[in-house]
C-alpha positions in Angstrom: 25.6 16.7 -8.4 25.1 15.6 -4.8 21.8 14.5 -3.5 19.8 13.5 -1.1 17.1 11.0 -1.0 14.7 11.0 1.4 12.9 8.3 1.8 10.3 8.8 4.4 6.6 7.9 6.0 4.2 10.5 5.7 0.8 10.3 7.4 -2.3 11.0 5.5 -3.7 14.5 6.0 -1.2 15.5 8.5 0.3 18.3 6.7 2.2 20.5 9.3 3.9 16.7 10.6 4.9 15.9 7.3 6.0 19.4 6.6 7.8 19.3 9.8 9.6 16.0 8.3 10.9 17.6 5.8 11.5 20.6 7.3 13.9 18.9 9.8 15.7 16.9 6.9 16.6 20.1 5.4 17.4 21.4 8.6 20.0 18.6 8.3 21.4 18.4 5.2 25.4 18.4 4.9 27.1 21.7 2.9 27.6 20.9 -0.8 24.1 18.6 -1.0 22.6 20.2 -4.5 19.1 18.9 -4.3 17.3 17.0 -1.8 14.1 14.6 -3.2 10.9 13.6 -1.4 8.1 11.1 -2.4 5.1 11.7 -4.6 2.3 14.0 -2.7 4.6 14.1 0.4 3.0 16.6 1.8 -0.3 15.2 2.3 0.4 11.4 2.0 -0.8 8.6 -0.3 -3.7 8.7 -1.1 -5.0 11.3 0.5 -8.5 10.7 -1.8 -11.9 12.8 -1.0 -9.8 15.0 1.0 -8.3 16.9 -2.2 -11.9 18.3 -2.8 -12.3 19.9 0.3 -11.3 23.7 0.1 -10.1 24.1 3.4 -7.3 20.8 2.5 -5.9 22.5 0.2 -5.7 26.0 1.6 -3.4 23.8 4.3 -1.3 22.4 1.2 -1.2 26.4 0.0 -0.2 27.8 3.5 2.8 24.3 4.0 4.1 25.4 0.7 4.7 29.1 1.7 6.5 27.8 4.7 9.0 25.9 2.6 9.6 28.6 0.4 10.7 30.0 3.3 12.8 28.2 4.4 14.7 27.6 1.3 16.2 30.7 1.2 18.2 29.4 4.4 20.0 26.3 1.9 21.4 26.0 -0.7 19.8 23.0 -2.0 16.9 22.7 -4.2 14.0 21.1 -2.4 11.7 18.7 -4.8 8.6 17.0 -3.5 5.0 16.2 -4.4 1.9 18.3 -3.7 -0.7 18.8 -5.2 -1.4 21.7 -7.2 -3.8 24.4 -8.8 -4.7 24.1 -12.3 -5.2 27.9 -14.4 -8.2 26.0 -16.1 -11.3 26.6 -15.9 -12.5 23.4 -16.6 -11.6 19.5 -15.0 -11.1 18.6 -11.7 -8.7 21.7 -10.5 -5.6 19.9 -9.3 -2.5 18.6 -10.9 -0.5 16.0 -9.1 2.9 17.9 -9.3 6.5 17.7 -8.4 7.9 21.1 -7.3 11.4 22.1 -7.2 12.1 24.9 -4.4 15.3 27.1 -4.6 15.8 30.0 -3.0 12.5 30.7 -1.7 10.7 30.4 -5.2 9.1 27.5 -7.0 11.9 27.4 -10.0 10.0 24.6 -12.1 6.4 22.5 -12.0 6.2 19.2 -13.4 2.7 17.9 -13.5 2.1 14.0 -13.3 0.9 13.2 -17.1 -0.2 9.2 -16.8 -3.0 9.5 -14.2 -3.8 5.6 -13.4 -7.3 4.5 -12.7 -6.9 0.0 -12.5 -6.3 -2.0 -9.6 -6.2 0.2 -6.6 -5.7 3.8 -8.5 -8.6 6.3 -9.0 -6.0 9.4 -9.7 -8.6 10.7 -12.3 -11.1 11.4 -10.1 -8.9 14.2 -8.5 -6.3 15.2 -10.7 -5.9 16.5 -14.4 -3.4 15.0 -16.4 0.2 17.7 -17.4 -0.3 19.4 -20.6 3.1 19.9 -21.6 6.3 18.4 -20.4 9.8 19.7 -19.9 13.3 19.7 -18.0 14.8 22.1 -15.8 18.2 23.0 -15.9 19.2 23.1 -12.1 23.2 23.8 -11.3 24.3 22.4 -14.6 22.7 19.3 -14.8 19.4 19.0 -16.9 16.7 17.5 -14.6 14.1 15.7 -16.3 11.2 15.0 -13.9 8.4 12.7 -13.7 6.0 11.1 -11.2 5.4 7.6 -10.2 3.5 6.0 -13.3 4.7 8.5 -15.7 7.7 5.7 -15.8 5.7 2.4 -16.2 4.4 2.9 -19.6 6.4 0.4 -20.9 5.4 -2.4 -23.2 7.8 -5.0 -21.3 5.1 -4.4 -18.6 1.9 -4.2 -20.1 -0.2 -6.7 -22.9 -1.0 -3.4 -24.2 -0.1 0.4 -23.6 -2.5 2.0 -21.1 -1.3 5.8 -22.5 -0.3 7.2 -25.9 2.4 8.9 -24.4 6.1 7.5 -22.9 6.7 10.4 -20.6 10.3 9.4 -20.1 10.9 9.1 -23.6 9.6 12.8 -24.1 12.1 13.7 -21.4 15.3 12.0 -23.0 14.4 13.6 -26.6 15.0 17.3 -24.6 18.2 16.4 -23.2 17.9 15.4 -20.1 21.1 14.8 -18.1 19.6 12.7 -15.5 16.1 11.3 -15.1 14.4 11.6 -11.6 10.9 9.7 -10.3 9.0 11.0 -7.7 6.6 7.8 -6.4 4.0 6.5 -4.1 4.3 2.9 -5.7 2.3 0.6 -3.8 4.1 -2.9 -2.5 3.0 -6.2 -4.0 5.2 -9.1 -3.8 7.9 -9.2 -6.6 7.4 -5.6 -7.0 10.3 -4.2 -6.3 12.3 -6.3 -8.6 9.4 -5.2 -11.5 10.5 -2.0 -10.7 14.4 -2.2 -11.0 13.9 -3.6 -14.3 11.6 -1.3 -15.4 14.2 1.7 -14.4 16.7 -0.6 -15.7 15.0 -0.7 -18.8 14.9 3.6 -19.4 18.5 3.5 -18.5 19.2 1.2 -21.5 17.3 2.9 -23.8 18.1 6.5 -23.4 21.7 6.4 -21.3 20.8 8.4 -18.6 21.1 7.8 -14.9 17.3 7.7 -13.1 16.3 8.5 -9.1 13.4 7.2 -7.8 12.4 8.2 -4.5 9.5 5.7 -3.1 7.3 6.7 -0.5 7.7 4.3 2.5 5.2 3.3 5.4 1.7 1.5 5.1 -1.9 3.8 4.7 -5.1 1.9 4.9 -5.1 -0.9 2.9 -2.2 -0.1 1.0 2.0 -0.6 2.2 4.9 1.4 0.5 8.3 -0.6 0.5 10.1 2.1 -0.6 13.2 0.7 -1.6 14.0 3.6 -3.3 17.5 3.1 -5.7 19.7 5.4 -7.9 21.1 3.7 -11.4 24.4 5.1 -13.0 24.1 5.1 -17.2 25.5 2.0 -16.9 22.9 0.5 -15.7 24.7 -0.3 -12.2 23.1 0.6 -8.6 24.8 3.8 -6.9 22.8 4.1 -3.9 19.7 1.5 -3.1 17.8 2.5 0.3 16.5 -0.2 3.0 13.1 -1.6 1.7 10.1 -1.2 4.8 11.7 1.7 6.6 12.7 5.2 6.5 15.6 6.2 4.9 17.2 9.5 4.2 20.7 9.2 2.3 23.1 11.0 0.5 24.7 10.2 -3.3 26.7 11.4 -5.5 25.9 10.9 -9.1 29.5 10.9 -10.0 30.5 7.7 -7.8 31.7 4.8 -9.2 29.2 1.4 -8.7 29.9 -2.1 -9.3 27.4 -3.3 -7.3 24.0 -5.7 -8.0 20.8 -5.3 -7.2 19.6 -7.5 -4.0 16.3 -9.1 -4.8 14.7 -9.6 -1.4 13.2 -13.0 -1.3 9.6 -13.1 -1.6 8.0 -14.4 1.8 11.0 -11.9 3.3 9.5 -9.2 1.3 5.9 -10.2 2.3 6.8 -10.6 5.8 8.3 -7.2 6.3 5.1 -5.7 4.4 2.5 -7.0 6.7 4.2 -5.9 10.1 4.6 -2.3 8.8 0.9 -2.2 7.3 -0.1 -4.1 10.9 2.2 -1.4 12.5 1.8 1.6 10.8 -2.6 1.1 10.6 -2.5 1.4 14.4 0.0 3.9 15.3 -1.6 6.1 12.4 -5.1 5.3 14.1 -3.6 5.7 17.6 -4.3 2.6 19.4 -1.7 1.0 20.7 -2.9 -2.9 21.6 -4.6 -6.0 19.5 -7.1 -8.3 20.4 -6.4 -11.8 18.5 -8.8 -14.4 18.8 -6.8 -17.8 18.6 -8.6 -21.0 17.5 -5.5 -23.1 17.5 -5.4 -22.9 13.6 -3.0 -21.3 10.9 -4.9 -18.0 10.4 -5.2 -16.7 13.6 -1.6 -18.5 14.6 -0.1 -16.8 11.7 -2.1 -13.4 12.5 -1.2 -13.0 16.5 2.9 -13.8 15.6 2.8 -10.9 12.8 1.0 -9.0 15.5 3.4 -9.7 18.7 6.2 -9.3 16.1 4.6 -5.4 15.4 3.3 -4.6 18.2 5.5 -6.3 20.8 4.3 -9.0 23.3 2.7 -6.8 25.7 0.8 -5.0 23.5 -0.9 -8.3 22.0 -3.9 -9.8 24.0 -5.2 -13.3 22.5 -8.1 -15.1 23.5 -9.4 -18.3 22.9 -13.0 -19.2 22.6 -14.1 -22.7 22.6 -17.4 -24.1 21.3 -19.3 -27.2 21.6 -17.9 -28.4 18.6 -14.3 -27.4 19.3 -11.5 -29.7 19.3 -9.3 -30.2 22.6 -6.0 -29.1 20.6 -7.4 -26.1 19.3 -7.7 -25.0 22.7 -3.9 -26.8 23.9 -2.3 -25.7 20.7 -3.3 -22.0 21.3 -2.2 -21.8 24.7 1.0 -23.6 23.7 1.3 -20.5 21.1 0.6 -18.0 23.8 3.2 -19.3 25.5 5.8 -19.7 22.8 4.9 -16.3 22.1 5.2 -14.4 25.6 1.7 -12.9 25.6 -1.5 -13.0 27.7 -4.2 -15.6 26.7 -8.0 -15.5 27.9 -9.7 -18.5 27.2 -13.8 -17.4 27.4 -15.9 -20.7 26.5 -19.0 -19.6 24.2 -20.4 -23.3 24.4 -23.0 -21.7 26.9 -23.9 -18.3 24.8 -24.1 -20.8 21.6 -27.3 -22.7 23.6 -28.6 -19.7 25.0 -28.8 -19.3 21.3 -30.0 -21.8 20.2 -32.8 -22.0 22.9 -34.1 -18.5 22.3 -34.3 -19.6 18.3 -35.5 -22.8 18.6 -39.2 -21.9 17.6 -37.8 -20.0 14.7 -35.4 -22.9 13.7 -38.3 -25.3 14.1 -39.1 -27.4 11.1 -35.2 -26.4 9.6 -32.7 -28.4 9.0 -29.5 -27.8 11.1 -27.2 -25.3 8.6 -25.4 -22.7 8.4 -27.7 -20.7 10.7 -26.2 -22.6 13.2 -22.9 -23.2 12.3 -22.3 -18.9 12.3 -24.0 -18.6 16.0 -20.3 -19.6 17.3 -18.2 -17.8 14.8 -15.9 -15.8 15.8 -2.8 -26.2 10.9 -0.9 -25.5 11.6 -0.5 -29.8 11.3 -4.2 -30.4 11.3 -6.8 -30.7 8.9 -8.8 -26.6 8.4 -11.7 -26.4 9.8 -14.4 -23.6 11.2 -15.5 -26.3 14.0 -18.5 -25.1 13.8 -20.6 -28.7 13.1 -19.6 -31.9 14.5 -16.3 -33.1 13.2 -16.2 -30.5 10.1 -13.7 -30.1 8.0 -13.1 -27.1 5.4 -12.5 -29.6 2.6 -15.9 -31.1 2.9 -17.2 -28.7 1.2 -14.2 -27.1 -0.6 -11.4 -28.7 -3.3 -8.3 -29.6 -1.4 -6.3 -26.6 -0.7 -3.7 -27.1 -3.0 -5.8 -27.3 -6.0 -8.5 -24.1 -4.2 -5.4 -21.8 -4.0 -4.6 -22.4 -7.5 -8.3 -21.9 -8.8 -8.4 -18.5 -6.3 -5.3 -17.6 -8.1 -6.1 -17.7 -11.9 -8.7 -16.1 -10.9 -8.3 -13.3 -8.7 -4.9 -12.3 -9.2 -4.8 -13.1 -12.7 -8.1 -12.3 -14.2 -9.1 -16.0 -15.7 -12.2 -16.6 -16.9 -14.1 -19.7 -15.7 -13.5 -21.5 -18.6 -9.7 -20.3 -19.0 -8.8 -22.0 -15.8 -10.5 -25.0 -16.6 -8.4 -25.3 -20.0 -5.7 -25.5 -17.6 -6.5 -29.2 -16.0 -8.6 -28.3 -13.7 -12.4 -29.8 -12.9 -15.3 -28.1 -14.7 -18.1 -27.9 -12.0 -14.6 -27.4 -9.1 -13.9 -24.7 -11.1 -17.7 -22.9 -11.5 -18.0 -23.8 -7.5 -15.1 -22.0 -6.4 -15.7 -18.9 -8.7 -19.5 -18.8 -7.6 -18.6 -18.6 -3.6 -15.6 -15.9 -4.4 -18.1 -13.8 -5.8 -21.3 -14.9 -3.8 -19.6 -14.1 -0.6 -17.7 -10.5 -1.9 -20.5 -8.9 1.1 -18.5 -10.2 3.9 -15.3 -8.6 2.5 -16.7 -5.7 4.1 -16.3 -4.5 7.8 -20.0 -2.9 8.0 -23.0 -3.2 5.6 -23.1 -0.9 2.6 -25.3 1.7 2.6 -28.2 3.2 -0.2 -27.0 6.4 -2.2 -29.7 8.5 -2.5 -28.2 11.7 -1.5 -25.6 13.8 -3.5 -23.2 12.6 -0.9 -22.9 9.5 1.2 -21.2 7.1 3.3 -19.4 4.3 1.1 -18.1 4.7 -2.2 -19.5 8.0 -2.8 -17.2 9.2 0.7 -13.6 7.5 0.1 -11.9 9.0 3.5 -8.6 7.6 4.9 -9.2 5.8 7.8 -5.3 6.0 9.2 -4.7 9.6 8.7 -4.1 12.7 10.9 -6.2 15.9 10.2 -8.7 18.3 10.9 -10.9 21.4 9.2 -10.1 24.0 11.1 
């Protein structure tokens, strides 16, 4: 069987673009291509969230799939991609996530996404209904069994415990599949993408098949899709394995002949190429086209304005430099100096007079007090020098914080791993250090937010109760 993978960037919402994506890759495919594969819920993007539940979205999804019915009848290749879809029940939410396989102007065979994942950043169960049944489609002599992004990971070389009582791959080997094909919009995290090789590398073992998984690629919101999409032989050996960070749309034949390896792409590569597609795509897919960086001469905002001029190109990056009373003459030297290794304008605009203007209007209110943080966040706006905010007169961030290399460890155990307080300190590390730490991660979790959140105490409401994209292209017409 010949097929195509295509791995591409959808944008939230925007149905007709992405249906005219794929519309134009099957305008292009070469004669002989059997089946051509798109990414989980290609046609309105991932996530598309609170926009499932609004009728008029999914008359759009109705209307794009008639389209490519259509067209269909024009090629001889089977089309598979992810929508969603209409339940027949009466009950639960109304919507399958589904992978649909086109042929001949028809929809030949629906397979429904049964492992609907709700931790980390996954709320699929608030939209969709989990797949009843399961099954494979015999498609021009090859037995297709399909699944959908986490329908694969239910494996207990991944988890401390299984999430699901069901191994939808396994159910798909028992009815004879030929060849086992994953539709996905699996999030990027660093390390990742090997997780992911082994885990297909793992199905292959068990049940001797050959496995496709298509990856959705391009970065929505908050969240960046590497797709590094790959195609294993039943020998465990890669056929076809598609640039990570980019779109991609290849052909391969399951019948070729592989000895080659997978290539593990080194972490801070991997993380690298992830932040200037999420820095990229969050702007294009918002439609501005420059950045603002405010420079203080230290690693964050050096680190930030080269992934941004890196994006975004140097003309498109503006970077300004605002010195306080308190500021340091390098921080003002060493961002120029990066300005200028960089290529890009630099406006230095002195707040030293806004901060007393300030401080003069508040003095009868700061009366009595003792100079603070009050103070300190009137001016806020190493790479071989100590951190600091320079807020206070000679201030350092390890004043009041654990040197960094023992902080990131503590932030770590923590946050990315789940310790407990008092499993971290088990570990060598200082009681009250560790009690500190966790007390200002979580006493501070309000200014991880861009605006204030607001009361519910309407039936709808801005905040959690309205999860919109924010880089997405649509309207309700």
């Amino acid at each position: 069987m010949k097929i195509k993978l295509a791995q591409l960037n959808p944008i939230i919402g925007d149905i007709e673009g992405n249906l005219n994506k794929l519309q134009q890759t099957v305008s292009e495919l070469e004669n002989g291509t059997d089946l051509v594969i798109f990414s989980e819920l290609f046609l309105t993007g991932y996530p598309p969230r609170d926009l499932l539940v609004k009728p008029w979205f999914t008359k759009k999804v109705k209307s794009a799939l008639a389209e490519i019915k259509k067209m269909s009848r024009e090629v001889e290749a089977g089309i598979l991609l992810g929508t969603p879809m209409p339940t027949p029940k009466k009950y639960g939410r109304g919507l399958y996530n589904s992978a649909v396989l086109i042929y001949q102007g028809e929809i030949i065979f629906s397979q429904n996404k049964s492992l609907l994942p709700t931790y980390d950043v996954f709320d699929e169960a608030r939209y969709f209904d989990s797949a009843e049944e399961i099954g494979i489609v015999n498609f021009k002599g090859e037995k297709l069994g399909i699944s959908i992004c986490e329908d694969m990971w239910n494996v207990e070389e991944r988890w401390q415990q299984n999430r699901y009582d069901r191994n939808p791959i396994e159910e798909l080997a028992a009815m004879g599949a030929d060849v086992l094909i994953n539709i996905s919009a699996s999030p990027f995290s660093i390390g990742k993408d090997n997780t992911r090789y082994q885990i297909i590398k793992n199905h292959v073992q068990n049940y001797n098949l050959p496995f496709i998984m298509v990856n959705q690629v391009g970065s929505n919101d908050e969240l960046i899709f590497d797709g590094s999409s790959l195609v294993v032989n039943q020998s465990g050996k890669i056929i076809e394995e598609l640039a990570s960070f980019t779109e991609a749309v290849k052909s391969v034949d399951l019948n070729k002949k592989s000895s080659k390896k997978y290539k593990v792409l080194p972490e801070i590569e991997g993380l690298y190429q992830a932040l200037l597609l999420g820095i990229r795509d969050y702007l294009d897919k918002c439609g501005f086209k420059k950045a603002v960086i405010g420079l203080s001469g230290g690693i964050d905002s050096s680190v930030s304005c080269c992934l941004a001029k890196e994006a975004l190109g140097q003309d498109n990056v503006l970077a300004v430099t605002m010195p306080g009373p308190y500021s340091s003459a390098g921080s003002v030297e060493d961002s120029k100096e990066l300005a200028n290794n960089l290529g890009i304008e630099l406006k230095e605009i002195s707040i030293s007079e806004i901060n007393s203007s300030y401080l003069s209007v508040l003095k009868d209110d700061f009366q009595g007090t003792e100079t603070g943080v009050a103070e300190e966040n009137i001016q806020a706006r190493i790479i071989n020098k100590a951190p600091s905010a320079e807020l206070r007169p000679e201030q350092k961030d390890e004043d009041s914080l654990p040197p960094y290399e023992i902080l990131d460890q503590i932030l770590y155990y923590y946050i990315e791993e789940g310790y407990s307080a008092s499993e971290i300190i088990k570990s060598n590390f200082d009681s009250q250090t560790v009690k500190e730490v966790i007390r200002l991660v979580d006493g501070n979790e309000y200014k991880r937010r861009q605006a204030a959140p607001g009361l519910k105490v309407t039936s709808k409401a801005f905040g959690m109760g309205r999860r919109m994209p924010i880089a997405a292209k649509f309207n309700s017409d």
